[in-house]
C-alpha positions, 0 to 999 in steps of 0.5 A: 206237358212240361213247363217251359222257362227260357235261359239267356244263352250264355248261362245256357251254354255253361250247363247245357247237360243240365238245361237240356235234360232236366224232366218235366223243364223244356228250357229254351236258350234265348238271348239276354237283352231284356226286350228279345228276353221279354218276347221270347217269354211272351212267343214261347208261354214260358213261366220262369226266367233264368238269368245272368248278371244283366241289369233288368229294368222293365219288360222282364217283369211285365212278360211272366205270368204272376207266381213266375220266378226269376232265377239268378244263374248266381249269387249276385241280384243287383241286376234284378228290380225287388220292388218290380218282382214284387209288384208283379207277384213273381219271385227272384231266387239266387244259388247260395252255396253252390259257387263258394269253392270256385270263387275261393280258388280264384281268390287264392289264385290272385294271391299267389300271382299278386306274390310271384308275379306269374303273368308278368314272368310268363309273358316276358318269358314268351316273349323272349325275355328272361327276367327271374323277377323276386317274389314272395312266399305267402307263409306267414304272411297276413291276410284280411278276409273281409266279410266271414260268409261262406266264400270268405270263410273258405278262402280263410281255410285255404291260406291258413292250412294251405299256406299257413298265412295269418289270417285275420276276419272282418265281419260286422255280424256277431261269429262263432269265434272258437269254431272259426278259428278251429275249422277255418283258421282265422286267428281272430275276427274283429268288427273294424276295417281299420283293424283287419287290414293294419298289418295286411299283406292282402286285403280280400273282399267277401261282402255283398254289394248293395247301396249299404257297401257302395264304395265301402273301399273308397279314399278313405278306407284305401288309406287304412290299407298298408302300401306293402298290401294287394287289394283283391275283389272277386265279390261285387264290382259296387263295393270299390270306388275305382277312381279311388283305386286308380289314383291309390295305386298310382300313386302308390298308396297300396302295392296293387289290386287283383279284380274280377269284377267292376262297376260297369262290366265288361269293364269301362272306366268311370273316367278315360283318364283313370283306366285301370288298364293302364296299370303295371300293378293290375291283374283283371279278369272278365268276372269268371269267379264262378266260370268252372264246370263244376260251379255252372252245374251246380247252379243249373241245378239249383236254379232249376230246383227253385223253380220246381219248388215254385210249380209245386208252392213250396215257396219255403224251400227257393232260395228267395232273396228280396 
């Protein structure tokens, strides 16, 4: 018989070929507000959960059984309570890896729009506008990967080989040096922030988001960012204090931002006065870093691995995050 696990529809939809298919898994599409997720857990026996960004507070932990997982469809577990999982005996498992090169190009892809100012120029051009506007070239210019993990070291590799940008690394954890430099291109890695972005053209941010970097961009460190320099986050919307952001680009502290992703999503603004939808110097996009077919294959794979790990009590083996 096979075990069952329900999947919230919309990470259903993105790997259907995988969830539809995969022996000895029935995987059943179910929708992702917590109460329906819980009684469908309940109604169909299911064992394991796989999961989207939503925040998860309560009955999602009561509905599996001990030993069951919840696999987040992704990196990113802020949503999912690690005190609950534990007390409930259960597993919270991510996909690491499997995403770095998505993310990285839609990196790279807000660089390049940030210096060439494509949406602007296409929209005008469309609408019967013929604007020629003046960009810039990304070689030689420097780039402040902040946070050296796999997705920042990937971006890193991209704009130095691909761009010849100068990029500098900021991470607070001791790196192989030589081997970052040689490989992915950084031409150094320091520790200080203040340090990375001094003469930055573009700050991109590659940290974790938890309450240790809860508004690690804030007044204070947006202040150490150069005006000429574009702010980029396609890593967690809690690491930047977007009323902070606001004021900083509107008042022209730095030269703009490039988001996927926001403290509360779909986005809202933490005040109707500060909406960084207003904004001239603002590209948004509804957090799709990993939306590619490629990545959402990957990560049905790997969500599906961790739980055929867990049914065969080779906890060693899942991607368990605490």
């Amino acid at each position: 018989m096979n075990v069952r696990v329900v999947v919230t529809e919309t990470e259903y939809k993105k790997a259907e070929s995988v969830f539809s298919s995969v022996e000895g898994i029935e995987c059943i599409p179910t929708p992702s507000e917590e109460e329906a997720l819980a009684r469908n857990i309940t109604l169909t026996g299911a064992k394991h959960a796989i999961v989207g960004t939503e925040k998860y507070t309560g009955s999602l932990y009561e509905a599996l059984p001990p030993g069951g997982v919840i696999a987040r469809f992704g990196v990113g577990h802020d949503g999912i309570d690690k005190a609950k999982v534990k007390k409930a005996h259960l597993y919270c498992t991510n996909t690491p890896g499997v995403l770095d090169h998505s993310v990285a190009e839609l990196t790279i892809a807000f660089i390049l729009e940030s210096a060439r100012k494509i949406v602007n120029i296409v929209s005008a051009t469309k609408n019967g506008k013929w604007f020629p506007l003046m960009g810039s070239e990304l070689n030689n210019k420097t780039l402040a990967v902040i946070g050296c993990g796999s997705i920042g070291k990937r971006v890193a590799q991209i704009a130095a080989f691909g761009f010849q940008m100068k990029v500098i690394g900021c991470d607070i954890r001791e790196m192989e040096v030589d081997f970052l430099k040689t490989v992915y291109g950084f031409q150094k890695i320091v520790k200080e922030f203040k340090e990375a972005v001094v003469d930055a053209d573009f700050v991109t941010l590659h940290i974790p988001g938890n309450q240790s970097t809860k508004h690690f961009i804030n007044g204070d460190t947006l202040k150490m960012i150069p005006s000429k320099a574009w702010l980029i986050n396609t890593a967690r919307g809690i690491v930047v204090d977007e009323m902070a952001l606001f004021h900083a680009l509107k008042s022209g502290t730095i030269a703009g931002a490039a988001l996927d992703v926001f403290e509360k999503e779909p986005y809202q603004p933490v005040d109707s006065a500060c909406d960084l939808r207003t904004l001239d110097n603002v590209l948004m996009s509804p957090h799709i870093s990993s939306t590619t077919n490629e990545a959402s294959l990957r990560m049905a794979k790997r969500c599906l691995q961790n739980i055929k790990f867990a049914e065969a009590h080779e906890y060693e083996k899942m991607d368990i995050v605490t």
